[in-house]
Each structure stands twice: as C-alpha cells, then as structure tokens.
N, C-alpha and C positions, 0 to 999 in steps of 0.2 A: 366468214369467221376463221377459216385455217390456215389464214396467212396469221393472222394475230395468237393464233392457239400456238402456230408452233414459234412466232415471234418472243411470245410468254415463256415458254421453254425453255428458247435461249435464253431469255436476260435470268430467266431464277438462275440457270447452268454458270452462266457471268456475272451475278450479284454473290453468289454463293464461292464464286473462283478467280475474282478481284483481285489484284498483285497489287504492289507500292509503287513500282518502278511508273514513274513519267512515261516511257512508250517501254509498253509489254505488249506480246505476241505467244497464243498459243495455238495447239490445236489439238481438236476435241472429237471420241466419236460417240454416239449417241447411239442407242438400243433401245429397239420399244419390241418385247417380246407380250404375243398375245396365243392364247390358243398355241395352235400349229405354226404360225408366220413370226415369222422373222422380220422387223425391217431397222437397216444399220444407214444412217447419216454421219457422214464428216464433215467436221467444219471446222472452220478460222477463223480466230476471234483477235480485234485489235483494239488496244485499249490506252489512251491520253488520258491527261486531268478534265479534259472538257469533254470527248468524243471517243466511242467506240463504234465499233459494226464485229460483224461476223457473215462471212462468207459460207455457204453452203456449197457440194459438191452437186445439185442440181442447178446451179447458174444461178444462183440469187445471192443478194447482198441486203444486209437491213444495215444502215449508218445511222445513230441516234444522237445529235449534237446537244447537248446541254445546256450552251452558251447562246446557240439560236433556235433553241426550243422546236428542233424541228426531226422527225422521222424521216428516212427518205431509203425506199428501196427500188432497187435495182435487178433488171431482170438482164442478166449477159446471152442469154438464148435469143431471146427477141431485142435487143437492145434498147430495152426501153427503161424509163426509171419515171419514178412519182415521189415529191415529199409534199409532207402534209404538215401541216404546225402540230402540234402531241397534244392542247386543249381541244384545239375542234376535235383531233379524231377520238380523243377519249368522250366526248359527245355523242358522236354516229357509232363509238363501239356498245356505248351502254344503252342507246336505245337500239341496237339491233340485238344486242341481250335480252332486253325486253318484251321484243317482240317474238324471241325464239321461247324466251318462261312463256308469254301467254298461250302460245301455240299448244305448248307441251300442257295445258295446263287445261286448257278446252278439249284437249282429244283425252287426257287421264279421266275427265269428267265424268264420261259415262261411259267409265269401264268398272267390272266389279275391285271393290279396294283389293282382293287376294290378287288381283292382276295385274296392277297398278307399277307393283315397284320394280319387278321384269321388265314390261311396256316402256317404261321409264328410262331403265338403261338402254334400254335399243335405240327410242326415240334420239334421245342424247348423241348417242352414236350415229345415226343418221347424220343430226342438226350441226354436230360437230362441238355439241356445245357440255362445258365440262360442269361436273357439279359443285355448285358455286356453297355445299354445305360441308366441304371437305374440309376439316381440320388442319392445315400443316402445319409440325410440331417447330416450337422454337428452340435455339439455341440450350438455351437449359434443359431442353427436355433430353438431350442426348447425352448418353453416358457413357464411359468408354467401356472397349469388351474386354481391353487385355491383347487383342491380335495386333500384330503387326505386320507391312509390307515393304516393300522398296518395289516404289511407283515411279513412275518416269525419271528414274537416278533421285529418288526424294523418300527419306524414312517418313511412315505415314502411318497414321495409329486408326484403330477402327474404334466410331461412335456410330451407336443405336437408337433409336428411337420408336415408339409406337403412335400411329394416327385412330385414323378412325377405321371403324370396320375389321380391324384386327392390321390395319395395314402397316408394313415395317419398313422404317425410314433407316438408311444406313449410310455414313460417310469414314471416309480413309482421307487424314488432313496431316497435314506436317507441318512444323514449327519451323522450319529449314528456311521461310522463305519472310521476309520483311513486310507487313500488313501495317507499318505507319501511316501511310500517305494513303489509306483507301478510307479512312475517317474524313477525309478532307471531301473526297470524290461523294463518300455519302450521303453530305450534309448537304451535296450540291441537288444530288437524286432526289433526296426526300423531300425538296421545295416543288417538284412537280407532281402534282400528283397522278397523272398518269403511272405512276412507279410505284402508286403505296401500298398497292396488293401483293408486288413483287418482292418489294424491297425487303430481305428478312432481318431480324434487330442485329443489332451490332454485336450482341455475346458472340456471335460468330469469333470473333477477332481472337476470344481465348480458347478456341478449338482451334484455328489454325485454318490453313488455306487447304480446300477441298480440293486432292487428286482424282479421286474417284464419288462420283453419288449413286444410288440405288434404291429406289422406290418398289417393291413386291406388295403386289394388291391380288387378291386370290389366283388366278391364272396368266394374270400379266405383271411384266416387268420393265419399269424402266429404267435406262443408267446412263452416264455422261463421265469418259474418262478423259482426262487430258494425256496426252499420247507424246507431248512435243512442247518445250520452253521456247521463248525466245526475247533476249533484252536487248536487240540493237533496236536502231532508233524508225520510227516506223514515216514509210516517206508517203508524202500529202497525197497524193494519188489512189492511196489504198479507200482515203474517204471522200475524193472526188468522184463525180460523175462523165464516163468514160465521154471522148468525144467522139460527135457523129450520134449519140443516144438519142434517143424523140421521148419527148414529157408524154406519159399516158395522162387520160383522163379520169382514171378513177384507180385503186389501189388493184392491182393484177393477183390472180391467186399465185399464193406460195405453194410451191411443190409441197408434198407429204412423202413421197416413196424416193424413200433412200435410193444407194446404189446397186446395196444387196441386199435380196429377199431368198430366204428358205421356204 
C-alpha cells in the first residue's frame, strides 16, 4: 500500500496545483513532520492535456496516461518499470483495503473499547493504511485570513480551513497564473474513477492555483510547496520508459524516506 499512499499524495499535491498551459513543469518539496523526525521529498511534476507523472528524488517516476488509461511506474535504481491499466488496479487497491479494515478490525475486537482508539492509530501506522473517515474540507470551506506572500515570484493569499479532529487545512494560491484549460483536463479525470477520491471540486478554480498547502494534525505536519515554474514545452521521453528497462511482475514498493531526515 505505500507505493499508492504516497502515489495519492502526489496527485491530491497535482489535482490541487493544476496549471492551464498544454505542457507545464514544476517542482515541488513535500514535508511530513511527525513527532521528532523530519522527512523532506522533492519532486518533479509534468503535466499535458492527456498525461502527467512526477519524478521523485529517490529514483521513481509514477506516469498516469488518461488517454490509455493506464499507470505506469518506474524504478531508475533498479531499472525496472510496471504499468497496469487504473480499473484493474483500483480493483486489487480496494480489496487490499479490505483486507487491511478486517485485519484491524479482528485484532480491535477483543480489546477493551478505552483501548481501542490509541491500538487503532498504531495499527494503521504499521498497515500503512490511512483513515478512510477523515473529512477533507472542500473549496468553500476555506476562507481567506487577510495574509499574504510572494511565493515562488507569485502574490499568493492565505485560505483556512478546519477538518476533523480539530485538524487545520491551510493554502497560499495566487490568481497570477491562467486556470482556463484545467476544466477541460477535469472533465477528463472525473470519467475514471480511480481519481474520485482525489479529485477535489472545482471551486478551487476561484481560489486560485495553490503555491503552498499545509495540513497540521496534532503533532504532525504535512506540506507541499512549489519551489520552481516551468512553461517550455515538455519532450516525450520525460513520459517514456527509459531503454534497456525490464517489465517487473508486480508493482515494486515506492520509496518513503526522503532525502533528508532530522
């Protein structure tokens, strides 16, 4: 599951920071602070009307074609790469969801209930598997604070938001940047449904394109900033698979540990 835990990541970090332009290029770094530990991921994200990927600084690549409905990732460490059509594998994703709920659910059984909902977060933590009762707010629910930044050479305003558990959803988005042509790319997303958990509604569009996002959940934090533009035109190779690569047989794990840890 933590190839797809952190695969989900990405595309909310790319559904959320969607440009107009026909071939855009950015790059992004990503924080998950917990406790004591630190851990920091960069990546590259490229994006057509039909296809995107994003490149991780542990040697992986996820490509997600629209038009041949197909996933396909890429390990540059071991040179191997796997695609899978996005129906079957949202198939083997939901039933190994399944089988992770019952697990957790047989072992909560006969624990006393005061115990239950600690035992639970750990579990999960182990399983790798997120809690599928989280709230995440939508568009309207953010409201602006009044702050402002200059983010990656872009005026960008700060919206708020509250989840569940007291959790505080935060975005810095600018109006600087043309969001016409990502209605188009939507419409294309929202026919698969592999993408409908991801996909967040459109009021986005009148908040503006997200520089910065920030998730604060009692001791941990997550955030995703874009560090880097780029509008030339993106060449085929970035969404081909390299040559000399060997097909694996089944999906390889995605790294998790960034490049730097405190």
């Amino acid at each position: 599951m933590r190839i797809w835990r952190l695969f989900l990541y990405g595309c909310i970090g790319f559904l959320w920071a969607c440009p107009s332009s026909a071939d855009f290029s950015w790059e992004q770094t990503v924080t998950m602070k917990e406790n004591n530990k630190t851990v920091i991921s960069r990546q590259k994200i490229f994006f057509t009307r039909e296809i995107f990927s994003f490149d991780t600084d542990d040697g992986m690549r996820v490509v997600v074609n629209i038009t041949a409905n197909t996933i396909t990732t890429v390990n540059d460490r071991e040179k191997k790469y796997f695609t899978a059509d996005i129906d079957q594998m949202e198939q083997k994703i939901t039933e190994i969801e399944k089988q992770t709920e019952q697990i957790i659910a047989d072992t909560l059984k006969n624990l006393p209930e005061n115990m239950r909902p600690e035992y639970e977060k750990m579990l999960r933590e182990k399983l790798n598997s997120p809690d599928s009762k989280e709230n995440i707010p939508r568009a309207k629910d953010y409201k602006p604070t009044g702050k402002t930044a200059m983010i990656t050479g872009y005026n960008a305003m700060q919206y708020a938001a509250r989840g569940d558990s007291g959790t505080v959803h935060e975005m810095w988005c600018t109006k600087d940047i043309n969001l016409s042509e990502i209605k188009e790319f939507f419409a294309k997303l929202g026919k698969m449904s592999f993408f409908k958990n991801v996909a967040l509604d459109s009021g986005i569009f009148e908040i503006g394109f997200p520089l910065r996002i920030i998730k604060h959940t009692g001791s941990s934090t997550y955030s995703t900033e874009v560090t880097a533009i780029n509008t030339q035109k993106i060449e085929d190779s970035v969404f081909s698979i390299p040559a000399g690569y060997t097909e694996s047989e089944d999906v390889f794990s995605f790294g998790t540990n960034g490049t730097d840890q405190k």
